[in-house]
C-alpha positions as CSV (number, residue, x, y, z in Angstrom):
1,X,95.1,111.5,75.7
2,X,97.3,108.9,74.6
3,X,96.5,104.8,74.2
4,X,99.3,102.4,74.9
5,X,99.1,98.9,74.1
6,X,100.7,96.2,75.6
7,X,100.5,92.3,74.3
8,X,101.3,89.2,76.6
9,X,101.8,85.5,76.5
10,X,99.1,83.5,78.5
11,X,99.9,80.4,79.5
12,X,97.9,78.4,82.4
13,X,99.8,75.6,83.9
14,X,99.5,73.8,86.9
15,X,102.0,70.4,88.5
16,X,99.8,68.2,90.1
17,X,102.5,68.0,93.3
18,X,102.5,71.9,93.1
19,X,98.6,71.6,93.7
20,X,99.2,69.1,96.5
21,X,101.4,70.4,98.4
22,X,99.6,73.9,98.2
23,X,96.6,72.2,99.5
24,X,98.3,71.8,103.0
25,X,100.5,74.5,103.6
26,X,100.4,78.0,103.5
27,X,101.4,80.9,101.1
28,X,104.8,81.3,103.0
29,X,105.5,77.3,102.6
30,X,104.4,77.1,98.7
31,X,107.1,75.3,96.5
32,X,109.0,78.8,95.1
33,X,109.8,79.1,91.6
34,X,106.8,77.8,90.2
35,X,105.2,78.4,86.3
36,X,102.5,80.4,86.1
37,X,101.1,82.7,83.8
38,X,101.9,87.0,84.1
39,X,98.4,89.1,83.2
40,X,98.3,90.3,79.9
41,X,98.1,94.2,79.3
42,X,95.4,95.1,76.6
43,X,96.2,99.2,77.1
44,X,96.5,102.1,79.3
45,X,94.6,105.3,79.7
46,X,96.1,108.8,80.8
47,X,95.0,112.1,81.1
48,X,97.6,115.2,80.8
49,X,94.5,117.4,82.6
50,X,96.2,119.3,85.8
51,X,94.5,122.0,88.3
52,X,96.1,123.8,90.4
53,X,95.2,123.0,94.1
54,X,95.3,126.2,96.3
55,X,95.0,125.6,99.9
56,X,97.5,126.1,103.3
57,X,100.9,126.6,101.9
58,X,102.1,126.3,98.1
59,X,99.8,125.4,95.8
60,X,99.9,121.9,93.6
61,X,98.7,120.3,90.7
62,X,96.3,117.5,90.8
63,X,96.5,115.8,87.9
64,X,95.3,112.8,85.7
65,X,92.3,111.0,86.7
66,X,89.8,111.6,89.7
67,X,87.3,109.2,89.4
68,X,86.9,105.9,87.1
69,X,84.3,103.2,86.9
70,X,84.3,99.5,85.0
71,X,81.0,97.8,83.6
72,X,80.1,94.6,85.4
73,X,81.9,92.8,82.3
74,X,84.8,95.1,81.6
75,X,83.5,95.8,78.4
76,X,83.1,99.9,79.0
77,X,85.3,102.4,81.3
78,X,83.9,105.4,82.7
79,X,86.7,108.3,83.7
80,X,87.0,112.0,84.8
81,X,89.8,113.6,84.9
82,X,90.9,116.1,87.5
83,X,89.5,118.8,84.9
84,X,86.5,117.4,84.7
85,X,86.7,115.9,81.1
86,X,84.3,112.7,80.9
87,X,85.4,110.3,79.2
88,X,83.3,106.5,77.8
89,X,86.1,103.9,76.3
90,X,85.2,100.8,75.3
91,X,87.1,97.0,75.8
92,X,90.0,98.2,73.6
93,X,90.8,101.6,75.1
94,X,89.1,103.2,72.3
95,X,87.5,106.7,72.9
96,X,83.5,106.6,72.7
97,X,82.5,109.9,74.1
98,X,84.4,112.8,75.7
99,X,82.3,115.7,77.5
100,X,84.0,118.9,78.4
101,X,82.1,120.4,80.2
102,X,82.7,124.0,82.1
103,X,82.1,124.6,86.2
104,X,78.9,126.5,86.3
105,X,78.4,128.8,89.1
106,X,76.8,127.1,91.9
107,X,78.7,124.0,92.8
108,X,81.5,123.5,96.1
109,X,84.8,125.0,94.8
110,X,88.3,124.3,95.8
111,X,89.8,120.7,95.6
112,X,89.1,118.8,92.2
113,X,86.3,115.9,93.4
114,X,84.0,113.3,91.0
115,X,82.0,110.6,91.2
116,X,81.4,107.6,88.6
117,X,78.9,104.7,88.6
118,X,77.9,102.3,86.1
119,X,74.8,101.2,86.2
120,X,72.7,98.8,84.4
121,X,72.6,100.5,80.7
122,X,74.0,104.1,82.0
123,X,77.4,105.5,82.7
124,X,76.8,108.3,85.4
125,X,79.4,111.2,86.3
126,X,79.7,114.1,88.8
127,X,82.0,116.8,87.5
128,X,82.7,120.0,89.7
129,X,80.6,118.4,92.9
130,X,77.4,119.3,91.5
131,X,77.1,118.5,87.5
132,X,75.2,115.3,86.5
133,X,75.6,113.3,82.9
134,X,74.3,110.3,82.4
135,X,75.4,108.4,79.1
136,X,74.6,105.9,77.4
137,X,76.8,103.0,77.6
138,X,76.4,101.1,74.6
139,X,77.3,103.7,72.2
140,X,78.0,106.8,74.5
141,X,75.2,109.0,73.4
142,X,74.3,111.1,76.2
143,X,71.1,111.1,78.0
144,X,71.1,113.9,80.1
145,X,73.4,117.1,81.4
146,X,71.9,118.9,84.6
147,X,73.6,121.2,87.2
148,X,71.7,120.3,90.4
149,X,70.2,122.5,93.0
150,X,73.0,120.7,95.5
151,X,75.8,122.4,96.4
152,X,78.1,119.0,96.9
153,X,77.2,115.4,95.7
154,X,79.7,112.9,97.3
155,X,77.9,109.7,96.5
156,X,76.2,107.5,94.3
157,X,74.4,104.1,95.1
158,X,72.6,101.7,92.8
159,X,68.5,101.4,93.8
160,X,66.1,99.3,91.9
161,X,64.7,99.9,89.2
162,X,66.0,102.9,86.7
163,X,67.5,104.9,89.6
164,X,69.9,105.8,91.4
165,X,70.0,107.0,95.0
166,X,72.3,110.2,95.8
167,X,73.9,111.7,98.9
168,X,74.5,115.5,98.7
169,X,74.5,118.4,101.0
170,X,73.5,121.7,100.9
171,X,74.9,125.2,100.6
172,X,74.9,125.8,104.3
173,X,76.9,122.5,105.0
174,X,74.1,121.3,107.7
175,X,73.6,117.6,107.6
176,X,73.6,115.4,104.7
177,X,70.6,114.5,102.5
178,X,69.3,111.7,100.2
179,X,67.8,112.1,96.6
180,X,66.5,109.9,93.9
181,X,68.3,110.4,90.4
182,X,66.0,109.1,87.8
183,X,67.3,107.8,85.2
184,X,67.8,108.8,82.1
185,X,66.4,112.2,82.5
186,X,69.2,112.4,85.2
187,X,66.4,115.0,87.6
188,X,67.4,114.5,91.4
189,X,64.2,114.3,93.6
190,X,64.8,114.2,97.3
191,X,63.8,111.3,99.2
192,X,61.3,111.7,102.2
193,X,62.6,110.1,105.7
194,X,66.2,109.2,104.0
195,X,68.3,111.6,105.5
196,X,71.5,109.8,104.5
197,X,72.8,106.3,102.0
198,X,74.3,104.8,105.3
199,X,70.9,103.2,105.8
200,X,70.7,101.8,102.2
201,X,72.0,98.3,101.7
202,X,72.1,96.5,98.2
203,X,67.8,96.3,97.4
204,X,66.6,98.2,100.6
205,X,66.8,100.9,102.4
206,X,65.4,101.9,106.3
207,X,63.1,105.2,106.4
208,X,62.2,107.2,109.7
209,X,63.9,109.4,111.6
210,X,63.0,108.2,114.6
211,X,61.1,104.9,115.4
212,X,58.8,102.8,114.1
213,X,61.7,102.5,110.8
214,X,60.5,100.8,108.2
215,X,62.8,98.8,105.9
216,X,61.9,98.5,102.2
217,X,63.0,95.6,99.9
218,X,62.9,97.8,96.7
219,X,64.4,94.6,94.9
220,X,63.2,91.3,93.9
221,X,59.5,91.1,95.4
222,X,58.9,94.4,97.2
223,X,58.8,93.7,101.1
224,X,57.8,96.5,103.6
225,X,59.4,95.7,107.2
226,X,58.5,97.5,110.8
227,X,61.2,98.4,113.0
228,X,61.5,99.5,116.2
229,X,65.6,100.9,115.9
230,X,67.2,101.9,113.1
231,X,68.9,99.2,111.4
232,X,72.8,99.1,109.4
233,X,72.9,97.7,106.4
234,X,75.8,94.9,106.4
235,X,74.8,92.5,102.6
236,X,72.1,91.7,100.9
237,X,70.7,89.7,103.3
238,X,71.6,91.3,106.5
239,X,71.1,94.5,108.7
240,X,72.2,94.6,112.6
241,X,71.9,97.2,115.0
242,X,73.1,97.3,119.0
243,X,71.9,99.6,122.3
244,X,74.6,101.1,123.8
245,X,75.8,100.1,126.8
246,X,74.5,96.6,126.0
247,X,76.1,92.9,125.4
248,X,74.1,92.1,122.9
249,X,73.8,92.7,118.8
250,X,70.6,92.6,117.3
251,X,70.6,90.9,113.4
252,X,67.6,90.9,110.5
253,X,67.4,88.4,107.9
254,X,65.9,90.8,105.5
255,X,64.6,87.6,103.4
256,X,63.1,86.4,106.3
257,X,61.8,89.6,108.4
258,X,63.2,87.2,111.7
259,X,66.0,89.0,114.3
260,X,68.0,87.2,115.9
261,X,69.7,88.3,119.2
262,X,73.4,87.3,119.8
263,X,75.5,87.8,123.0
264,X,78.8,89.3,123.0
265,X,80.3,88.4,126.2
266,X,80.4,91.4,127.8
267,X,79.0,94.5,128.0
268,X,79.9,97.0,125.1
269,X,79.6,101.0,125.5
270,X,80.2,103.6,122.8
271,X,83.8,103.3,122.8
272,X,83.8,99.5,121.2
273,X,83.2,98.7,118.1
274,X,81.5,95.9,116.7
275,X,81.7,94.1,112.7
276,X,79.1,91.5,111.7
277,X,80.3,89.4,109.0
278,X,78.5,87.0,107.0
279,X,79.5,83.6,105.8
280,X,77.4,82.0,103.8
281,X,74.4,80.9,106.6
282,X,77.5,81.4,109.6
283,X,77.8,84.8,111.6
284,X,81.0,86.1,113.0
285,X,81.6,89.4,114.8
286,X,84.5,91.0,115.0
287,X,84.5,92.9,118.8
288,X,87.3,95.4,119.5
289,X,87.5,97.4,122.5
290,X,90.4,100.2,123.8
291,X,93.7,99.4,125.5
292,X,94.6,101.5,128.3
293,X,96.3,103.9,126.3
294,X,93.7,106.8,125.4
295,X,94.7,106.6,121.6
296,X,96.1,103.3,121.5
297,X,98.4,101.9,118.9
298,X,97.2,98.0,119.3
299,X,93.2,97.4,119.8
300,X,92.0,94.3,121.9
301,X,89.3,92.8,119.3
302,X,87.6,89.3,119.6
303,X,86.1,87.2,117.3
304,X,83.0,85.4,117.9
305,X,80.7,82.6,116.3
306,X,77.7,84.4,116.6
307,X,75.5,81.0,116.0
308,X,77.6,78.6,118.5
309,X,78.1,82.3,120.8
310,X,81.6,81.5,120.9
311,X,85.1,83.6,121.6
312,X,86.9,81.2,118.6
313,X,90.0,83.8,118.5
314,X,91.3,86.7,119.7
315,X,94.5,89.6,117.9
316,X,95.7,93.1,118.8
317,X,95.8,95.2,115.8
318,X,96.1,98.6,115.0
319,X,93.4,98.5,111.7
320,X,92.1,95.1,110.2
321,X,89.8,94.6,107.1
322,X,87.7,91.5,106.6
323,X,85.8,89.4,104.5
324,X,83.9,86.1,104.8
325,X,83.8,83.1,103.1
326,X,82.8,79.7,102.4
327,X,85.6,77.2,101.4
328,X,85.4,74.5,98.8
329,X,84.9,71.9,101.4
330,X,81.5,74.1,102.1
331,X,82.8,75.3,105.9
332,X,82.3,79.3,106.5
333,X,85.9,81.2,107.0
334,X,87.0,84.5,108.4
335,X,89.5,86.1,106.7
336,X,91.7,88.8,108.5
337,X,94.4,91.2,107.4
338,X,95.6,92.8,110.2
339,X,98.2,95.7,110.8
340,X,100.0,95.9,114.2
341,X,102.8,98.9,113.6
342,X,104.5,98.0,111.0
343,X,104.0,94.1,110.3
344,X,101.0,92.8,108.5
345,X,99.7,89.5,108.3
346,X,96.3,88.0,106.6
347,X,95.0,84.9,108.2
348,X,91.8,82.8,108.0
349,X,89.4,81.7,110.9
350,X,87.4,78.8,110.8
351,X,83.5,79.0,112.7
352,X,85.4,76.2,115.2
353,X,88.6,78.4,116.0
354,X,90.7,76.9,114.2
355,X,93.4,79.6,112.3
356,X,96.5,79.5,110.4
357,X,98.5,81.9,108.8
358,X,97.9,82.8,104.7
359,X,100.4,85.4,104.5
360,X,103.2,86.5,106.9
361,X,104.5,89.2,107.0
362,X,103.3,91.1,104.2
363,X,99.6,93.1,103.5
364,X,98.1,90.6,101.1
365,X,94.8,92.3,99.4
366,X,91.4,89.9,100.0
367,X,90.5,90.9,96.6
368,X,89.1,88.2,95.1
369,X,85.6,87.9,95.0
370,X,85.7,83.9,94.7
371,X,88.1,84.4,98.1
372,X,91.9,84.1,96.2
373,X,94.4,86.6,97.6
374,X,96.5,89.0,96.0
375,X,100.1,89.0,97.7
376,X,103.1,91.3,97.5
377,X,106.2,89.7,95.3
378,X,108.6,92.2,96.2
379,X,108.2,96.2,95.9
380,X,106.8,96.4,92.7
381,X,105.4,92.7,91.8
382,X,102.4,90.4,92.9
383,X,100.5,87.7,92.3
384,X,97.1,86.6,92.8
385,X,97.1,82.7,94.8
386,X,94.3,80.6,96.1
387,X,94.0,80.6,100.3
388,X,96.2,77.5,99.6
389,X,99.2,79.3,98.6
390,X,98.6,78.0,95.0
391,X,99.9,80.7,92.4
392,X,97.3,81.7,89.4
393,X,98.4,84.7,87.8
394,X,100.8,86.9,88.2
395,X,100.9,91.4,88.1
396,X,103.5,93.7,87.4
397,X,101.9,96.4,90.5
398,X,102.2,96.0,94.2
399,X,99.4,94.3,95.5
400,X,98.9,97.2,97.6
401,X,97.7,99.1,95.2
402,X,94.8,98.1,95.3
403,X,94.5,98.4,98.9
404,X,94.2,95.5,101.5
405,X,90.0,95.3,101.6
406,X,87.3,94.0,99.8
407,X,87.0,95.6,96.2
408,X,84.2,98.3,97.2
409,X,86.4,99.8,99.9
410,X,89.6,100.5,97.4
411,X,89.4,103.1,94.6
412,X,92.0,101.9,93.3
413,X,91.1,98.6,91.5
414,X,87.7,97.3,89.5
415,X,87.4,93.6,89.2
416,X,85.1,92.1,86.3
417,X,82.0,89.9,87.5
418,X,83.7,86.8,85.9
419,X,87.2,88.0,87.5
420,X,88.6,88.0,83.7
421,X,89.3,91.8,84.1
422,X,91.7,94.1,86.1
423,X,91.4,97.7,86.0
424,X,94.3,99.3,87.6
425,X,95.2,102.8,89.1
426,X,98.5,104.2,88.5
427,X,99.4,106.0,91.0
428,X,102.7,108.0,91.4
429,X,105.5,107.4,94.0
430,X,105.5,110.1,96.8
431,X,108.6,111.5,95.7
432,X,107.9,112.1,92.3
433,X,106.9,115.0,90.2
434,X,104.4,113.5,88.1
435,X,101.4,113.2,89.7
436,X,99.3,112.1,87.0
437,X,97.2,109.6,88.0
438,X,96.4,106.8,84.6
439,X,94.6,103.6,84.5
440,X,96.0,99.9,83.0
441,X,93.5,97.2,82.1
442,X,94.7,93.5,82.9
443,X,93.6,90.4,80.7
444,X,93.5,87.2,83.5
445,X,92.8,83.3,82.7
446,X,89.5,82.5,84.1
447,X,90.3,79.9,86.4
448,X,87.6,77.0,87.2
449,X,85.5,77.6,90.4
């Protein structure tokens, strides 16, 4: 293992005709050259741990680091490494706790997996697809160490209280199952009428396998909620569901136990696809359909005011990831980054239609959680800008290493609450034959919301 430090000069400064200016045009239009301050690296974590991969054709080496996960605060890092070493290091890089420990008989075999969360007072790892340890993450004693009876864990979610809810499967590969893992004895009991986390959305979850579902609010005031379909998580706040062939989506205000019905404009069959985004109290949807073309490069897709019930825009795209907002002015946004081939572009929709452009040309990352964007500067810069195209701090990694989605969607990036914190996977070039996989953590401003 080694610890590399790296020391910066902060310095936040903004022009008051910079600010202007960036208030009315976009990123492409900003006034170039423009001071502001580069992120500050506090250190960087590797891993020289390497398994050999056997599968079709020659065998490689996975190395470096499989799985990593960032307290809420950035004060603690949780990794495994393609071995399956745990390791708990604390704000300065500094080793806590390392757990080796060996595959026990039982577990999937064959390509090196893990999972990390951190939750509340625990770290939690999966090491050779069926090993629990929870540690404690003040001072990295650890809690518990148990092989489960599952033959593949591949996912953890947060649930309330001291638990966590897990997705496994078993050792004939037939369907996927939910369990409970207590915490901190780290003991997995399965969940009755759970049969997958799909239908668990931050402080509920939906039970039944067929109807009447019931939706429990396992956070905050416990809630118990009758349902006559199945309903998908979205926030929070929100679960929809659809019939199929139908026009219209179906939406529960989980706060409220009220649907709401909302037409799409035409009728939809199994073959379209339909997003529900949140905006603060606004709706969109997102409605893409097929092109003539059986597998077609460009999708139709739509997007529509679900409150006013109202096609505000339409785009052809290949994939798109979105996220919704509400601006300083207090209006709710849509913000799209959209692929067609090989051009990318990330622009923002208002709940009246109107849209403009953020980023051109280039697959800006909507990583922010206050809504700022993270846009390429080159091949192997970026920098982080308000919708506005107003710089704040600049990185020394393609802003497409962290993906272009929100942060729970890219493996690649963790994000402190406070947005003071950057935890960064290195990966590798394709062409290169170190395939180590280590981890750089970013000191930002905190910039007044």
């Amino acid at each position: 293992m080694k610890f590399d430090r790296g020391l910066g000069v902060m310095k936040l400064g903004r022009s008051i005709l910079l600010l202007l200016v960036g208030l009315f045009l976009p990123f492409g239009a900003a006034v170039q050259g423009s001071s502001s301050p580069q992120a500050n690296e506090l250190f960087t974590l590797s891993s020289a741990d390497c398994v050999s991969v056997h599968a079709d054709g020659e065998p490689w080496d996975e190395c470096g680091f499989q799985s990593f996960a960032m307290s809420p605060n950035g004060s603690r890092v949780l990794t495994v490494s393609a071995r399956g070493t745990i390791q708990l290091w604390n704000e300065r890089g500094e080793e806590l706790r390392e757990v080796d420990w060996p595959d026990q008989p039982g577990g999937a075999s064959g390509y090196p997996d893990a999972r990390t969360l951190i939750f509340e007072q625990f770290a939690i790892a999966v090491v050779h697809q069926n090993q629990v340890v929870v540690l404690d993450l003040i001072d990295g004693d650890i809690l518990a160490q148990t092989a489960t009876d599952a033959m593949y864990i591949y996912e953890l979610k947060p649930d309330a209280g001291l638990s966590v809810l897990v997705g496994f499967r078993l050792w004939d590969w037939r369907g996927r199952y939910a369990a409970e893992l207590t915490l901190p004895d780290g003991q997995l009991r399965e969940v009755e009428d759970l049969d997958n986390l799909r239908r668990t959305g931050p402080g509920y979850r939906i039970s039944g396998k067929q109807a009447p579902f019931t939706l429990f609010r396992t956070a905050g005031d416990p809630v118990e909620i009758k349902l006559e379909r199945s309903c998908m998580p979205i926030n929070e706040r929100f679960c929809s569901w659809r019939h199929i062939p139908s026009h219209t989506v179906h939406v529960l205000d989980i706060e409220t136990g009220q649907w709401s019905d909302f037409d799409l404009g035409k009728t939809l069959t199994s073959q379209d696809s339909v997003e529900v985004i949140p905006a603060g109290e606004s709706l969109f949807a997102v409605v893409c359909g097929r092109s003539i073309s059986y597998f077609p490069s460009l999708k139709p897709c739509s997007v529509r005011n679900l409150r006013s019930g109202q096609a505000v825009h339409h785009f052809q795209a290949s994939r798109y990831r979105t996220a919704g907002f509400v601006s300083s002015s207090g209006s709710s946004e849509l913000r799209l980054t959209l692929q067609s081939g090989n051009d990318w572009n990330t622009i923002t929709v208002s709940e009246d239609g109107t849209a403009y452009t953020l980023v051109a040309n280039e697959a800006a990352w909507l990583g922010s959680p206050d809504g700022n964007l993270l846009v390429p500067q080159g091949a192997k810069k970026s920098v982080l800008t308000t919708v506005h195209g107003e710089e704040l701090v600049h990185f020394p990694f393609p802003a497409l290493t962290c993906g272009i989605g929100w942060p729970s969607w890219s493996t690649n990036c963790k994000i402190a609450s406070d947005g003071s914190r950057w935890l960064v996977a290195k990966r590798p070039s394709s062409d290169s034959d170190d395939n180590a996989v280590s981890l750089t953590m970013y000191k930002v401003p905190i910039f007044h919301r």
